[in-house]
NUBANU-984013 format. One line per field, with one value per atom (N, C-alpha, C): residue number from 1; x, y, z negated. Coordinates in steps of 0.02 Angstrom, whole numbers, plus 50000, padded with zeros to 5 digits. Example, Ala and Ser with C-alpha at 12.3 -4.5 7.8 and 13.67 -1.06 7.14 Angstrom:
! NUBANU-984013
num	c(1,1,1,2,2,2)
X	c(50660,50615,50660,50642,50684,50645)
Y	c(49716,49775,49835,49888,49947,50002)
Z	c(49610,49610,49610,49646,49643,49606)
***
This chain:
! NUBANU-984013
num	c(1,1,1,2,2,2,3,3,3,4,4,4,5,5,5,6,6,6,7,7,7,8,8,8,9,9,9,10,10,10,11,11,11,12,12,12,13,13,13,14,14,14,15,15,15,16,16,16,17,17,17,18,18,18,19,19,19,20,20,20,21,21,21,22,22,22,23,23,23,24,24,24,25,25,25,26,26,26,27,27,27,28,28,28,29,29,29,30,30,30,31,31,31,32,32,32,33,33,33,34,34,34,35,35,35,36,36,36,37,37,37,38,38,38,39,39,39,40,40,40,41,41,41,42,42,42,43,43,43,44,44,44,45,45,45,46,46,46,47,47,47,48,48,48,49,49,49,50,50,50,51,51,51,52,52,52,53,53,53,54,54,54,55,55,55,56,56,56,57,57,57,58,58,58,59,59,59,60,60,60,61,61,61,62,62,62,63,63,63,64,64,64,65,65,65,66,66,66,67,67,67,68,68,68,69,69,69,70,70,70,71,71,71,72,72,72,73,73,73,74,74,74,75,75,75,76,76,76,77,77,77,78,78,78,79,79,79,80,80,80,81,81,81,82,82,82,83,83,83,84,84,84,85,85,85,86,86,86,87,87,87,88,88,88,89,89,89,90,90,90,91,91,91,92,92,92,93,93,93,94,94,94,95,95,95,96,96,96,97,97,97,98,98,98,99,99,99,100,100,100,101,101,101,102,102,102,103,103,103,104,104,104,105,105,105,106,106,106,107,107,107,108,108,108,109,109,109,110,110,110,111,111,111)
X	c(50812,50849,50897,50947,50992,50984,50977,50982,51020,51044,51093,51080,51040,51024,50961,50920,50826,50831,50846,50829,50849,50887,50898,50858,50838,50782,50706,50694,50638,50652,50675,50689,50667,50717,50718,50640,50612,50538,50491,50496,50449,50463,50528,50521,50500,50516,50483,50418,50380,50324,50293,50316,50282,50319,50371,50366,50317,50320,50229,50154,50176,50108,50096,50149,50155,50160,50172,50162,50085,50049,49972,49935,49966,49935,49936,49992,50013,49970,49937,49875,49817,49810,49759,49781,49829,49844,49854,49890,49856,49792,49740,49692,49664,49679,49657,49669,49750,49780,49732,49700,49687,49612,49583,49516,49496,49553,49530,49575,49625,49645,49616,49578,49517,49473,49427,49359,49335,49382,49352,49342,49410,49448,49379,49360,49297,49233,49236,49161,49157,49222,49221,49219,49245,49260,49346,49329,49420,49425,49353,49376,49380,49337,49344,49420,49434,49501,49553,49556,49603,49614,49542,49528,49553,49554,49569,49638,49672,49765,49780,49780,49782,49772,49716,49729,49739,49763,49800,49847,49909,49958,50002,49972,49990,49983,49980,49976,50026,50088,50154,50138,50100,50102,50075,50030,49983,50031,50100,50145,50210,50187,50219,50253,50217,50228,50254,50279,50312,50357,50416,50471,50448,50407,50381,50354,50318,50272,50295,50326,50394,50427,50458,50489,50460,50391,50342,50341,50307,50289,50322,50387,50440,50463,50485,50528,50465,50407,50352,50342,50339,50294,50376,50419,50475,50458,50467,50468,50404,50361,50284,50287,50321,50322,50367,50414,50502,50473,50450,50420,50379,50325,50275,50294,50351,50365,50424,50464,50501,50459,50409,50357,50330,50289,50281,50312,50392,50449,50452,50449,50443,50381,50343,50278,50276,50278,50276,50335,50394,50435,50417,50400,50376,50325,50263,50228,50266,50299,50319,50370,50378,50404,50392,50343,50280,50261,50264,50228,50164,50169,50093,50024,50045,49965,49946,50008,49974,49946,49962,49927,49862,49837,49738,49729,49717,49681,49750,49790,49844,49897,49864,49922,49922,49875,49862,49932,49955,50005,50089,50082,50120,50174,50221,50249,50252)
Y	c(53033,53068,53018,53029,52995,52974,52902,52875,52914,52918,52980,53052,53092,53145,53136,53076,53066,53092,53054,53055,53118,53159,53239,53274,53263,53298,53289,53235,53236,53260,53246,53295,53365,53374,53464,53484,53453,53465,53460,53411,53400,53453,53483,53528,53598,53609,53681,53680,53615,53597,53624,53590,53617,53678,53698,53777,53831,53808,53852,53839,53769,53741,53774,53794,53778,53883,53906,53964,54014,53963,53978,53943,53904,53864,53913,53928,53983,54013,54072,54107,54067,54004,53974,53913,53883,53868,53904,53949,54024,54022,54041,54057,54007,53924,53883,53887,53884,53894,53942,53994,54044,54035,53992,53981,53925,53873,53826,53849,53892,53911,53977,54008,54078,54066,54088,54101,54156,54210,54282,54267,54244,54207,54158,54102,54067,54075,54139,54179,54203,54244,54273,54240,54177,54132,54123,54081,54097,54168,54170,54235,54303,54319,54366,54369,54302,54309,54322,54289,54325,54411,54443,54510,54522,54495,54537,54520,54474,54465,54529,54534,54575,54646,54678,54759,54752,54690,54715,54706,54648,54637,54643,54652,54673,54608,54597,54574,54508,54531,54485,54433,54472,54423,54352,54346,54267,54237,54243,54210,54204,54231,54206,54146,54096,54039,53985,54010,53979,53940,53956,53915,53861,53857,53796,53735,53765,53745,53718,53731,53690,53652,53666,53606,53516,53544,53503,53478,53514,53480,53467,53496,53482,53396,53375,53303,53269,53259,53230,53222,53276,53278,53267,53283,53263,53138,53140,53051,53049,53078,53065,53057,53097,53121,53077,53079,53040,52949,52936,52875,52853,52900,52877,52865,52903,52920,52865,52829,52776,52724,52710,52628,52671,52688,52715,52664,52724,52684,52622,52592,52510,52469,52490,52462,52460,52503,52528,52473,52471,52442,52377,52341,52291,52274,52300,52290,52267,52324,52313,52254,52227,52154,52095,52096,52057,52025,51957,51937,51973,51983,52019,51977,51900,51854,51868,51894,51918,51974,52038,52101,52098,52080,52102,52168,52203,52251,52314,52288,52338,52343,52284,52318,52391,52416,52508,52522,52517,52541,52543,52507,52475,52554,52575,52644,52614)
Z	c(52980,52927,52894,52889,52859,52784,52775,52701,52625,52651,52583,52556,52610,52634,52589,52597,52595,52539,52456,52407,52383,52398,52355,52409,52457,52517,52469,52445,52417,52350,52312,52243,52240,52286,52297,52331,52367,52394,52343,52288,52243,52200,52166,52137,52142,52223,52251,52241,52255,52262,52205,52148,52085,52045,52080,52067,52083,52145,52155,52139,52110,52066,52021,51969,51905,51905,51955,51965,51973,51999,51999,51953,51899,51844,51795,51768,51722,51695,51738,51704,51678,51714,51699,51621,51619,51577,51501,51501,51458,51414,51470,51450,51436,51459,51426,51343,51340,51255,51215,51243,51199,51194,51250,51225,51185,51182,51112,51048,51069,51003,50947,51007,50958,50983,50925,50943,50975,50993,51029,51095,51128,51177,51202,51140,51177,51182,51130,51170,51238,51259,51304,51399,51382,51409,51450,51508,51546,51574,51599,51650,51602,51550,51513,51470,51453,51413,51458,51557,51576,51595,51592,51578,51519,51479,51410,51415,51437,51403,51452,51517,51569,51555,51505,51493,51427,51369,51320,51319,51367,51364,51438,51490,51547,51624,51660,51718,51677,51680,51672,51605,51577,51517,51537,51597,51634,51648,51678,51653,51586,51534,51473,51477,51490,51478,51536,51576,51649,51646,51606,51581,51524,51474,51461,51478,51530,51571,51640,51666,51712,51682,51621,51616,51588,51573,51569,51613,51683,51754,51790,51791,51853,51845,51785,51802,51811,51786,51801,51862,51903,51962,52010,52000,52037,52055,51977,51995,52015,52014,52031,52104,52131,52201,52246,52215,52253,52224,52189,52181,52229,52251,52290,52367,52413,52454,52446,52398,52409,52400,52387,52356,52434,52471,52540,52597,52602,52629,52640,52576,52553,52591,52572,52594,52699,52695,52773,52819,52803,52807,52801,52751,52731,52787,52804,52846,52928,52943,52986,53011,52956,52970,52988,52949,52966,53044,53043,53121,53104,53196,53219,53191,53186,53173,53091,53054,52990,52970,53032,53001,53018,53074,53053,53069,53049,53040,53031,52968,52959,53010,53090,53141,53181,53161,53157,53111,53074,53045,53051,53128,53156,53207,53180,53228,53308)
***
C-alpha cells in the first residue's frame, strides 16, 4: 500500500470501527446513566431499565445519545488505533533490520 494512501486508510477504518462500536454501546451506555442517576432505574436493574426506556419512550430512544457519545469515542479510539498500527510499523521494521545473530527467538517475526 502506498505510504500516502496508509495514514487516511487507517483513520477512516478506525472511525467506521467505532461507529459501529459506539452504535451497540449506546443502549448500554444509557442505561448505565439512568441506573446511577435514579433509584427506580437501580432497582430495576440494566435489563429492566432497558425494558422500561423501550415501552415508555420507544426503541429509538437507546440511541438518544449517539452523537455525544461518538464524539467522545471517535478521536480517542481513532489515535488509539492509527497510533498502534504506526509504533507496529515501526517496531516490525525495526526488527527487521536487525542482523540475524541479534534476533533469537524474535527471528519468527522475520516476513
Amino acid at each position: 500500500q502506498r505510504p500516502s494512501v496508509r495514514l487516511p486508510v487507517m483513520i477512516c477504518s478506525a472511525a467506521a470501527a467505532e461507529t459501529i462500536a459506539t452504535f451497540f454501546l449506546c443502549p448500554l451506555e444509557l442505561a448505565k446513566l439512568r441506573v446511577q442517576t435514579s433509584a427506580t432505574s437501580r432497582a430495576s436493574g440494566l435489563l429492566g431499565t432497558l425494558v422500561h426506556v423501550v415501552r415508555t419512550e420507544g426503541v429509538a430512544a437507546l440511541w438518544k445519545g449517539f452523537g455525544p457519545v461518538a464524539m467522545r469515542q471517535l478521536p480517542y479510539t481513532c489515535c488509539k488505533l492509527v497510533a498502534y498500527e504506526l509504533c507496529s510499523f515501526a517496531l516490525l521494521d525495526a526488527l527487521t533490520r536487525l542482523p540475524e545473530q541479534h534476533l533469537g527467538v524474535g527471528e519468527q517475526l522475520r516476513p
